[in-house]
C-alpha positions in Angstrom: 0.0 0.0 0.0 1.0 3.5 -0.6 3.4 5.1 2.7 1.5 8.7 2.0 -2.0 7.0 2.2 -1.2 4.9 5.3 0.4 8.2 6.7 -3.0 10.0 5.8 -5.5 6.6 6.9 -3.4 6.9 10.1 -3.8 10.5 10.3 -7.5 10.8 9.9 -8.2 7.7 12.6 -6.4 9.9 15.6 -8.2 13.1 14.7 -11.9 10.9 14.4 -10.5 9.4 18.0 -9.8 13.1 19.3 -13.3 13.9 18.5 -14.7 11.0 20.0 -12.6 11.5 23.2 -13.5 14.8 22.9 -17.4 14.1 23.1 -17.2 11.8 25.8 -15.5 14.1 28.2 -18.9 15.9 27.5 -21.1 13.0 28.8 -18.5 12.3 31.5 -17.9 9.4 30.3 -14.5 8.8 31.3 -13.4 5.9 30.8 -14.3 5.9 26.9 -12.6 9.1 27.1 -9.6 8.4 28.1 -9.2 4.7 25.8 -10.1 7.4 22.9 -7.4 9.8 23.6 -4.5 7.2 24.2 -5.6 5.8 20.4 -5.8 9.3 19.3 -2.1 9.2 20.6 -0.8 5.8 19.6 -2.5 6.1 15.7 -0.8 9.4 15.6 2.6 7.7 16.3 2.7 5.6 14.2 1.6 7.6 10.9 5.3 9.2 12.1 6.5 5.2 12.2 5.6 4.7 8.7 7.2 7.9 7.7 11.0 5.9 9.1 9.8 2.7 8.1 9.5 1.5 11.7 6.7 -1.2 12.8 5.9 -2.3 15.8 4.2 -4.9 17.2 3.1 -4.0 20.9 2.0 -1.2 22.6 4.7 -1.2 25.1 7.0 -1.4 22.1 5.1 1.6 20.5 6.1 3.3 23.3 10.0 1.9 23.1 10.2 2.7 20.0 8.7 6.6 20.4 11.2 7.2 22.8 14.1 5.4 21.1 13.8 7.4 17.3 11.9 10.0 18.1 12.5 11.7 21.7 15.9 10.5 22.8 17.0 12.2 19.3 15.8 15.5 20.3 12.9 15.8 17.5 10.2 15.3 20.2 10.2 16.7 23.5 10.3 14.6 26.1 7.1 15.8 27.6 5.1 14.1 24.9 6.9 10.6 25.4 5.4 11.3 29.1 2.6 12.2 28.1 1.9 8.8 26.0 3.0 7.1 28.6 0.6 8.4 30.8 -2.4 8.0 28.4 -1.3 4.5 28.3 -1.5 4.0 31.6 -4.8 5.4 32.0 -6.2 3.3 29.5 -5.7 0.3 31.4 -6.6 1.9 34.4 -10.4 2.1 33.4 
């Protein structure tokens, strides 16, 4: 399959998640909320995998690997590896 088009399916699935996450802060429904946002998150990584070629095949890797090419290289900032981290964790803490 096309790399731009998998960059762009990728894309499109963490800003429909943001919404969603979005609305369900609105009905307080927190739980969905916060699964929504950490996929908003985690799709969004890896449209920037696909961009390197890098795949993945766990969520805990995901996260490895975000850190490893991405913030210990200086072209994230490290407070968005925390932050995935900590939307990770509050997905499996609902």
């Amino acid at each position: 399959m096309d790399t731009n088009l998998l960059i762009k399916l990728q894309t499109e699935k963490a800003h429909r998640f943001l919404q969603e996450a979005d609305d369900m802060v609105l009905q307080k429904r927190w739980d969905l909320a916060a699964n929504r946002f950490y996929y908003a998150c985690y799709h969004i990584v890896h449209a920037a995998f696909i961009t390197r070629n890098i795949a993945t095949k766990t969520h805990d890797g995901t996260l490895t690997e975000l850190g490893r090419q991405f913030i210990m290289t200086g072209q994230l900032d490290k407070k968005y590896g925390r932050f995935y981290a900590r939307e990770k964790r509050n997905r499996c803490a609902f």
